[in-house]
N, C-alpha and C positions, 0 to 999 in steps of 0.2 A: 380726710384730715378734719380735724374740728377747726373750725374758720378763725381765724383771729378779728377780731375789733375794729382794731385801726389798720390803716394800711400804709403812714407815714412809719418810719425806723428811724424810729426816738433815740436810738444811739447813734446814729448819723448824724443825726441834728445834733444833738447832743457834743461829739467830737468837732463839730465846724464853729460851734458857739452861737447856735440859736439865732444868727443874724446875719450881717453882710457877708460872713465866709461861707453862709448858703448859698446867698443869693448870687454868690459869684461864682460858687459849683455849678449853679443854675442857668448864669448867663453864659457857658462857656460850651462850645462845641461837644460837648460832654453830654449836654443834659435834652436835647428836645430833637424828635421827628415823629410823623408824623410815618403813617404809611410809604407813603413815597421814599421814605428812607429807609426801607425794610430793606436787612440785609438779605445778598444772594447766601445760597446753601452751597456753591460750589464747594468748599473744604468736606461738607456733610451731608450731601444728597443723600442720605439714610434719615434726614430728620426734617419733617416736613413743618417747613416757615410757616406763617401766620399766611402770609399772601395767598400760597397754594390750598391751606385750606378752608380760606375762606373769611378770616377772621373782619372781626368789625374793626373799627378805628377807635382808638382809646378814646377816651373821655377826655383827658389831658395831655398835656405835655409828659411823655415818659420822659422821666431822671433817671441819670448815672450814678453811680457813688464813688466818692472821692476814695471810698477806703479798699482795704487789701482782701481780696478773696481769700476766706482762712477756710472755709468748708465747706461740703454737699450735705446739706438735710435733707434725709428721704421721709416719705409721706405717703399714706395710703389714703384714696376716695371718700373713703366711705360708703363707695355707689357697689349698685349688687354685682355680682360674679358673675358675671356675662358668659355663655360659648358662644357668642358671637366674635369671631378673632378677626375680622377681615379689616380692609385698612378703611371702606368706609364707614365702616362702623365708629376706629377711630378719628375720624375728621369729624362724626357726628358728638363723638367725646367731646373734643377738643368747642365745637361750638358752646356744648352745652356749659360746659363747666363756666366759658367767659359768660354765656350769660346769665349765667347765676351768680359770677364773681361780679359783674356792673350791674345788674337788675336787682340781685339779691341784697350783696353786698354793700353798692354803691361806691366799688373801684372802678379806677379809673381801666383799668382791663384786667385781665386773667392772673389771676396771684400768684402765681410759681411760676420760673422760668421755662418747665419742662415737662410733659405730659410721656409717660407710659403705657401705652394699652396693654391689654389682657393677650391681645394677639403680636403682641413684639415690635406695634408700631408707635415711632418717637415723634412726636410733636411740639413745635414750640409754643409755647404759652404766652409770655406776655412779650409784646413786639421790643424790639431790639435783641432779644437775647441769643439770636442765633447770631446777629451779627457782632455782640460782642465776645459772642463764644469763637467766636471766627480770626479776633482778634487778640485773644487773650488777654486785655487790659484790664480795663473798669470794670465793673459788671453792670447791669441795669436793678435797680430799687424795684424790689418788688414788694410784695403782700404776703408771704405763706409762714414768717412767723418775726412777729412781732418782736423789735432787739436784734433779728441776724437776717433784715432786708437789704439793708446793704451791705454784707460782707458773706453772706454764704448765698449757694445757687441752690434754690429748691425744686424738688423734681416730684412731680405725684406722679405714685402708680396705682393704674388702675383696680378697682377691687376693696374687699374690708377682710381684712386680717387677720381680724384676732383670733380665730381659730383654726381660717384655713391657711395654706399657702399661697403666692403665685404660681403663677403655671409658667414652667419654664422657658417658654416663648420669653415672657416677661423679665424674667430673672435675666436671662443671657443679653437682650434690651438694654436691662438697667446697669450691667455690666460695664458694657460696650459705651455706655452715655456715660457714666462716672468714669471708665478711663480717660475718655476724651477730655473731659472738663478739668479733671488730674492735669492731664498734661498741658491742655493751654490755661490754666489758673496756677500752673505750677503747684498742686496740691500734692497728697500722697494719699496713698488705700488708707491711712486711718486718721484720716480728714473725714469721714462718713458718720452720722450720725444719723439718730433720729430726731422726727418731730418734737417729743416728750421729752428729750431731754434737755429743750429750751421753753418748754410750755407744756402748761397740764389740762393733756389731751390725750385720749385713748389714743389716739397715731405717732405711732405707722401700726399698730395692732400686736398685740402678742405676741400670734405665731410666724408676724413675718419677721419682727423685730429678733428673735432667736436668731434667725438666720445671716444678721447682719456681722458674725465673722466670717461663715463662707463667704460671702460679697464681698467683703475686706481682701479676703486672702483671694479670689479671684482675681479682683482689682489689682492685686500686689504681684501676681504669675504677668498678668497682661502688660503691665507696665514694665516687669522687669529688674522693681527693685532689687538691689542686693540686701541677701537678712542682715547684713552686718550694718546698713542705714535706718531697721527700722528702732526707732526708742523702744525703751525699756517699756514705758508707759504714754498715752495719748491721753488727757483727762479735759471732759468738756469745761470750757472755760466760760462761766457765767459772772454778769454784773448787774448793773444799775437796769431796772425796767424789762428784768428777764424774770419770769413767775412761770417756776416748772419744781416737778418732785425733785431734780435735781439740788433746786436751792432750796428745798423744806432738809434734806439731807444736811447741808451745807449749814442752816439754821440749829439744826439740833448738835451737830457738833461742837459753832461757836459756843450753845449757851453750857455745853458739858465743859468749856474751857471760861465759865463765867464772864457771860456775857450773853445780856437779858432782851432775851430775841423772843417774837415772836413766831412759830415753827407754823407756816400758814403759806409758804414757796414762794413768797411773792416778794422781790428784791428792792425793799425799798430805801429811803433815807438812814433809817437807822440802822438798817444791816451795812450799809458803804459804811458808817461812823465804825462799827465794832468790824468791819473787814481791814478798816484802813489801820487798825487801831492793831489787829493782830498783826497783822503785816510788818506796819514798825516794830513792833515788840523781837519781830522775830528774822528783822532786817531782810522782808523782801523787799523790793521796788513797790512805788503807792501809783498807781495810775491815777488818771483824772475822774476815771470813770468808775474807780475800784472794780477792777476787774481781780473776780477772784480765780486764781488761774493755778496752772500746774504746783509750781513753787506753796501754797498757799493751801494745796491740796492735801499735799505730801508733810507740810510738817502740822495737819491740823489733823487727818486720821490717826487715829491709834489702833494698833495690832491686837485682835479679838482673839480670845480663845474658850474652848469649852466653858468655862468658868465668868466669864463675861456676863458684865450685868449693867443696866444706866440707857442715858440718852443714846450715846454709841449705838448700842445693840436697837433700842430702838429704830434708829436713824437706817441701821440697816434693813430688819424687817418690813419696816414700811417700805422700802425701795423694793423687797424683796414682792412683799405682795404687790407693788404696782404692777411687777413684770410675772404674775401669772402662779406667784406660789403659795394659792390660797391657803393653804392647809399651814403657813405661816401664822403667826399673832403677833402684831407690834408690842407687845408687853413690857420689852426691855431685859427677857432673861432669855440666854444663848441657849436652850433648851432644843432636843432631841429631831425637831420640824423645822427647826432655823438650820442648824448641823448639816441636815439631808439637800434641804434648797441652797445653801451653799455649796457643798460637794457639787451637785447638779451644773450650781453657772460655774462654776471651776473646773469642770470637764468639756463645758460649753466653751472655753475661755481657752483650752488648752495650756490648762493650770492645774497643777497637783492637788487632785479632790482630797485633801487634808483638815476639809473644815477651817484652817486658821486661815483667819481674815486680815489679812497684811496688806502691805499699797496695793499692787497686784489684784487683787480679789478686791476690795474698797473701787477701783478703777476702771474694773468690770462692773460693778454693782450700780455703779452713777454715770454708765454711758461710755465708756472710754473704752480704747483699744489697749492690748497687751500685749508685746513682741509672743510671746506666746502662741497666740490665737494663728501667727503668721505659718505655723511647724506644721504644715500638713499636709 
């Protein structure tokens, strides 16, 4: 994963208002232990707690978050492709990564909740998180990406991506960890996302990130939903203090509806002002936070066709090369190389390789799930 910055979650803060409604998330049974307070693994003896292997004592007081677990962001290393699959190998993972997340980084301990090895072994990362994956409540405030440390659980998988695979050990691993977390966060298979699509970061890689509908749709057998619960469409919901190619997307569509953005993915002041501003115009609900979310998605893309020309078309290409289709040109003309890498995610997507780019294929293109993707 490319490391993020900061390791406070500015929209936490942000939601409690910057002051005593912290400080009171903070004084409350919620927010501090220490090792001694490591939970047991009894519900998940398949995922080894910080105790068992080893781990240091945070820097600080680990925090809870007051807010609602909306998703799993997965994340890849960036560390080399190991054949080394054995489970001491991953205990020696799991050291390494906390001390490069407190030595390196200068967190208070290991940034993601949830560690994958190459050899199918699950580890917890930063303490508390198995006990409140144990629990299903709160979650613990972590580090692994900036804007969604308190409301999504991050999980690295070992390895770098972008051109190979994981090794199925791993795959069925990360499976088996996002059902779980599904079920006691109460989330769904297309609660999954990537790194990128909250931050502009080569991770989770490429070619592992292709593979994030079969993960969806595995998740969604194991779980057991019924097709008739899952939506039409799942679209990543970005706001204030979130900087990813998702919101350079979301930038170039506002300014195609007049409104003078800079297209540079970085969600600041003046994109809440023109998000809040479309929103009314087009009577969705204004968050505090301007959260630009499904609703806001749907009535701001417009439906591309061969003859497609403008910021739009843009907007897509660039997304389009981010995820691997070099042979794309952001130029802004629907031209014969856009055409082909759409068919492509559209069959990826378990959507009619038709080339036209409608909510469906818009929703694939910027990170989202499609009932679609589920049929297989």
């Amino acid at each position: 994963m490319t490391l993020p910055q900061h390791e406070v979650d500015r929209r936490t803060l942000f939601r409690v208002g910057l002051g005593t409604a912290m400080a009171a998330v903070v004084g409350t049974d919620l927010a501090l232990a220490g090792p001694a307070a490591a939970a047991p693994a009894a519900g998940f003896p398949w995922i080894i707690g910080c105790d068992e292997w080893g781990a240091r004592p945070p820097a600080s007081p680990v925090q809870i978050s007051g807010n609602t677990t909306n998703k799993i962001i997965l994340h890849h290393m960036a560390f080399p492709n190991v054949t080394d699959y054995s489970r001491e190998h991953a205990v020696q993972l799991a050291k390494d990564c906390q001390d490069l997340h407190m030595d390196g980084n200068g967190w208070a301990d290991t940034g993601q909740h949830f560690t994958v090895s190459r050899g199918g072994y699950v580890t917890e990362g930063r303490h508390r998180s198995l006990e409140t994956l144990n629990t299903g409540r709160h979650q613990v405030i972590s580090a692994h990406c900036p804007g969604e440390n308190g409301n999504a659980i991050g999980i690295e998988n070992e390895g770098t991506y972008i051109t190979e695979t994981p090794p199925e050990a791993l795959l069925d691993s990360l499976v088996k960890l996002c059902v779980t977390v599904c079920r006691q966060f109460r989330l769904n298979a297309w609660d999954i996302f990537g790194h990128w699509d909250f931050r502009v970061t080569d991770c989770p890689g490429i070619a592992f990130y292709a593979q994030f509908p079969m993960i969806r749709a595995r998740v969604l057998a194991e779980l057991g939903t019924p097709h008739s619960q899952i939506p039409a469409r799942r679209w990543p919901d970005i706001w204030r203090f979130v900087d990813s190619p998702v919101v350079q997307v979301a930038q170039y569509l506002l300014n195609d509806v007049g409104y003078a953005l800079t297209a540079n993915g970085s969600f600041g002041t003046d994109m809440n002002v023109a998000v809040a501003d479309f929103q009314t115009r087009c009577g969705i609900p204004v968050t505090p936070d301007a959260t630009f979310d499904a609703a806001t998605w749907e009535a701001l893309a417009p439906v591309l066709g061969k003859d497609a020309t403008g910021l739009p078309v843009t907007a897509l290409q660039f997304m389009l090369v981010r995820k691997g289709y070099t042979e794309v040109t952001a130029g802004g003309i629907y031209d014969h190389a856009t055409m082909k890498a759409v068919q492509d995610l559209q069959r990826l997507h378990g959507l009619t390789p038709n080339g036209k780019v409608d909510l469906g294929t818009w929703c694939a293109a910027v990170g989202g799930s499609v009932r679609e993707a589920f049929r297989r």
